[in-house]
ZAMARGU-4260 file (C-alpha; in steps of 0.2 Angstrom, whole numbers, plus 5000, padded with zeros to 4 digits):
<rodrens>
0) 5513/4807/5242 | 5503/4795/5232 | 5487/4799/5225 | 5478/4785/5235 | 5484/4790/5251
5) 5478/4810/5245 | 5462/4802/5245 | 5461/4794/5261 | 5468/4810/5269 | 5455/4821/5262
10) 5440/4810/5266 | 5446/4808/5284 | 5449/4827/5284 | 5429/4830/5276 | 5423/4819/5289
15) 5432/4829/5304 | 5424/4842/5297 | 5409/4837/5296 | 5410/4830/5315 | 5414/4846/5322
20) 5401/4858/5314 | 5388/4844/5318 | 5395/4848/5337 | 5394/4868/5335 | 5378/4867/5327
25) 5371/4859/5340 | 5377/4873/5351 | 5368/4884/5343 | 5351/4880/5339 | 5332/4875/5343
30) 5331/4856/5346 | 5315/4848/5345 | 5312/4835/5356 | 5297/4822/5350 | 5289/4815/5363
35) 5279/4798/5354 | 5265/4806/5371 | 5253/4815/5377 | 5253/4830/5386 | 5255/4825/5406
40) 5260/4808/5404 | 5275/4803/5413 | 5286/4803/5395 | 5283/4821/5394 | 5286/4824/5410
45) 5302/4818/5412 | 5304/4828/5394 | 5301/4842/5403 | 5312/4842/5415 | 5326/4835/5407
50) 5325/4850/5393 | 5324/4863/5408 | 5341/4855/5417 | 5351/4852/5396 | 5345/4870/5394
55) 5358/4878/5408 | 5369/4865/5403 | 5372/4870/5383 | 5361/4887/5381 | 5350/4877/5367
60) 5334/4882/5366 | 5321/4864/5367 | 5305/4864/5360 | 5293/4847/5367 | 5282/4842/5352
65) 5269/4830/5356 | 5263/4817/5343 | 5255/4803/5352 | 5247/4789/5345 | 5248/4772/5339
70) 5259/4765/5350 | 5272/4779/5349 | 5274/4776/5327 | 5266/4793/5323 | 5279/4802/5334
75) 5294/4789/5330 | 5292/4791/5310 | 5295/4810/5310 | 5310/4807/5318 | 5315/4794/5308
80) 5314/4806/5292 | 5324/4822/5301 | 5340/4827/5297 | 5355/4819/5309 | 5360/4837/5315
85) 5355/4834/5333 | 5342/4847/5328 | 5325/4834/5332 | 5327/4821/5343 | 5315/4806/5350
90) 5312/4804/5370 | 5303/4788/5371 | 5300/4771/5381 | 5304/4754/5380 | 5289/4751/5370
95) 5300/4757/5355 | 5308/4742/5354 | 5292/4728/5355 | 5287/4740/5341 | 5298/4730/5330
100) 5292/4712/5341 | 5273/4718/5336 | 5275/4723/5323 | 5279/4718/5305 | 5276/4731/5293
105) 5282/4747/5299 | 5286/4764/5290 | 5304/4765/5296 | 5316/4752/5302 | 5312/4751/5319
110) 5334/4747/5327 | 5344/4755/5313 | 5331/4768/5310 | 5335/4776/5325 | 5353/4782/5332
115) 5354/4778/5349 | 5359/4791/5362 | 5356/4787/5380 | 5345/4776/5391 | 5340/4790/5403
120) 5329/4781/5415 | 5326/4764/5422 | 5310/4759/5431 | 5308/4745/5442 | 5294/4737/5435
125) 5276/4735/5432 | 5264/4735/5447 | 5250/4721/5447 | 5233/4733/5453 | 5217/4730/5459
130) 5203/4740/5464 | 5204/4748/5481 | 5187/4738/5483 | 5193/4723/5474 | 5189/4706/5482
135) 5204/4702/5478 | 5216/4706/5491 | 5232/4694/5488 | 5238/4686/5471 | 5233/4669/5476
140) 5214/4676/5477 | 5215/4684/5460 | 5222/4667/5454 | 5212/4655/5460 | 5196/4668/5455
145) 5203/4668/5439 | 5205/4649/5435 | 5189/4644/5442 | 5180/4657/5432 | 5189/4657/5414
150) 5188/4672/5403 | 5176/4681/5420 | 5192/4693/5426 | 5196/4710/5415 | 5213/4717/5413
155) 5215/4734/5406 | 5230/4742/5394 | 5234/4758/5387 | 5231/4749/5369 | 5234/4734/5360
160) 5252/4729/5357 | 5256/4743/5373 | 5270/4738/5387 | 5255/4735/5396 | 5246/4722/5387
165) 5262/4713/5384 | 5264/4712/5406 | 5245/4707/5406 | 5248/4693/5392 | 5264/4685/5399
170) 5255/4685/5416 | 5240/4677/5408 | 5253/4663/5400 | 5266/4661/5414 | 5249/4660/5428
175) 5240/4647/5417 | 5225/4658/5416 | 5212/4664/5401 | 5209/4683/5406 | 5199/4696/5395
180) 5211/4710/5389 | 5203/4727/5389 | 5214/4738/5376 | 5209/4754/5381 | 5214/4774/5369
185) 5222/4781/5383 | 5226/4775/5402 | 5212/4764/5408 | 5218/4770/5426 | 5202/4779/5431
190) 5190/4762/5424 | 5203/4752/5438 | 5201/4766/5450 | 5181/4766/5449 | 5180/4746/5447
195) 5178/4745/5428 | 5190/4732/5425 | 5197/4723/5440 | 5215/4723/5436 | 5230/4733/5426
200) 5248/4733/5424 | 5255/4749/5426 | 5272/4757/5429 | 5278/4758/5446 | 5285/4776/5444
205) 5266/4783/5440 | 5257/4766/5448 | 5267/4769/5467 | 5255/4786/5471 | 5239/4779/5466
210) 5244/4764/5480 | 5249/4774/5495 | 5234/4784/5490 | 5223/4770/5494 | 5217/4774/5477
215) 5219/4754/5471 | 5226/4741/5479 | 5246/4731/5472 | 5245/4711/5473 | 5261/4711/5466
220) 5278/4719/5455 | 5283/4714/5439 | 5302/4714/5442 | 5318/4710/5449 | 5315/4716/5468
225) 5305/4723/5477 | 5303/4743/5479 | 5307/4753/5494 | 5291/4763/5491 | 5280/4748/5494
230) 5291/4736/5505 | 5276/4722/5507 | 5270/4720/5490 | 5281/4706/5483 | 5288/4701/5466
235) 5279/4691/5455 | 5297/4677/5455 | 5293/4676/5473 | 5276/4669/5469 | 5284/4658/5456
240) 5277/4665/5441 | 5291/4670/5430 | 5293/4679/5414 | 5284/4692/5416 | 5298/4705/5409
245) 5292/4719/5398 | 5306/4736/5395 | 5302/4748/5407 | 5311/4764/5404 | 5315/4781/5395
250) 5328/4782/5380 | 5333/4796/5368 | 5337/4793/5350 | 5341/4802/5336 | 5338/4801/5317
255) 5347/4789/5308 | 5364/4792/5302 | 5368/4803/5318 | 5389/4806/5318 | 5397/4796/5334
260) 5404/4811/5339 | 5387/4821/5340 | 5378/4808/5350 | 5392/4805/5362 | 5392/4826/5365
265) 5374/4826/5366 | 5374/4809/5378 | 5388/4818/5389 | 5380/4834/5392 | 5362/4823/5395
270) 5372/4816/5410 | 5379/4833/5418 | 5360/4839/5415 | 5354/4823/5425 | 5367/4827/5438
275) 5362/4845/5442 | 5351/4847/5460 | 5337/4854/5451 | 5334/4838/5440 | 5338/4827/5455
280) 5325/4835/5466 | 5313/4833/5451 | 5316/4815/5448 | 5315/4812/5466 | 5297/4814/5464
285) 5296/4798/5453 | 5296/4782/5463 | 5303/4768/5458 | 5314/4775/5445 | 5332/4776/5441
290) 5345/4788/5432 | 5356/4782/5420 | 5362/4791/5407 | 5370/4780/5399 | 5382/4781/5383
295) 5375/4774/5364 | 5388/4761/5365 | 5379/4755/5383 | 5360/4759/5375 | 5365/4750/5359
300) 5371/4735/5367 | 5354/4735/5380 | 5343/4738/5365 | 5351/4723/5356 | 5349/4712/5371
305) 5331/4716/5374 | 5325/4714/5355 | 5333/4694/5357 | 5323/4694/5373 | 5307/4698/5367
310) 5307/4689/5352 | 5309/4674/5364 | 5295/4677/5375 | 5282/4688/5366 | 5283/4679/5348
315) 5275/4664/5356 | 5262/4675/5362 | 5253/4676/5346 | 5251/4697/5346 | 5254/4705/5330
320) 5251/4724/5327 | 5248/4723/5310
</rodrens>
């Protein structure tokens, strides 16, 4: 046996080594899930939820840690530094990835920074809202308010360069419009609610309540169809403004350098978590959504997909972060 093949032999045999106790230390040890969050937002929620069902699938112990703030960075660079044991992992949203549209300085590489695990959720877009009170009581009436008054009609976000700026900012562009953007800290929900600003694109999943409440009024969905929850509010393509595509949904990553074989285990035991009647019965309570669970190979690929988009459509835009 030759001492070149010797070599090869040993580094494949180092490497299945290192696979496997990488897949029994993560059966054996606290995980720390970062959610880039609040407390009681609809991330850490489904966090929640999905650590309870992956606790009786694997006996691990979860720990949610919230770090919110600047668009998910704060949360998202701690991750970036851990170790790629499977021992701290990063539940986030699509706003991850216009993270590396927005912005062009950031403290980690925002795609290969980051080992992907799973898409776990899809929504299905991002509902147009008005005041219950609103004037405004079709999307035509906002339109046609909005370009005979320039710059007069407020939209509200949950910051500058959030998921929801970048639906209000292609609406504005697609609709042919000049609209003042109100970034707000948090969820500017309550300001739409009481009249503050007179509209918001929010996530149908936590938008669909407020509506049936009678809370605030939906002129429109940001998305490919309409929802069953809200059968007569109609999709912004039906009223010929297109575009107006922004990621909507949940993923889960780990550090960089994760082995295949650790994400794949962690991804599989994800979908038999996502599967169990508990977590279904919880998740049924978010309308508009969908499970996935996908593998990294399919997450990868839908990640790579959606960065090309978005550099098409936001860069023009003129929003950057930094």
């Amino acid at each position: 046996m030759t001492a070149s093949l010797l070599h090869r032999l040993a580094k494949a045999a180092a490497a299945i080594a290192v696979a496997s106790f990488a897949s029994v230390a993560w059966a054996q040890q606290t995980v720390r899930v970062v959610v880039p969050f609040a407390a009681g937002s609809s991330t850490d929620l489904l966090a929640r939820q999905l650590t309870d069902a992956l606790r009786k699938v694997n006996g691990n112990t979860y720990v949610i840690d919230n770090k919110p703030g600047a668009s998910g960075i704060i949360g998202s660079s701690e991750v970036n530094k851990a170790k790629p044991d499977g021992a701290t992992l990063l539940l986030t949203t699509g706003g991850h990835i216009t993270n590396a549209v927005l912005y062009e300085k950031l403290p980690y590489e925002p795609i290969g920074g980051f080992t992907p695990i799973s898409q776990l959720t899809s929504t299905a877009g991002f509902l147009l809202m008005v005041p219950a009170n609103s004037p405004y009581k079709t999307l035509e009436q906002l339109i046609a308010a909005a370009k005979a008054k320039p710059d007069t009609v407020s939209y509200g976000s949950a910051g500058n360069g959030n998921t929801t700026h970048l639906a209000g900012a292609l609406f504005e562009k697609s609709a042919g419009l000049k609209l003042i953007h109100a970034p707000y800290k948090g969820s500017p929900m309550n300001d739409l609610v009481a009249g503050h600003i007179q509209m918001l694109f929010w996530g149908s999943s936590f938008a669909t309540p407020i509506v049936k409440d009678g809370k605030a009024h939906a002129l429109a969905i940001a998305g490919e169809k309409r929802i069953a929850e809200l059968p007569n509010v109609p999709t912004l393509n039906e009223k010929g403004i297109q575009g107006v595509d922004v990621p909507a949904w949940a993923g889960l990553f780990g550090p960089p350098g994760m082995a295949p074989d650790l994400a794949g285990k962690i991804q599989r035991e994800v979908a038999t978590a996502m599967k169990s009647p508990a977590f279904i019965q919880q998740f049924a309570a978010t309308p508009g959504s969908s499970r996935l669970a996908s593998t990294p190979a399919q997450f990868s690929e839908a990640i790579d997909k959606e960065v090309a988009r978005l550099k098409r459509d936001v860069t023009p835009l003129g929003i950057r972060m930094d």
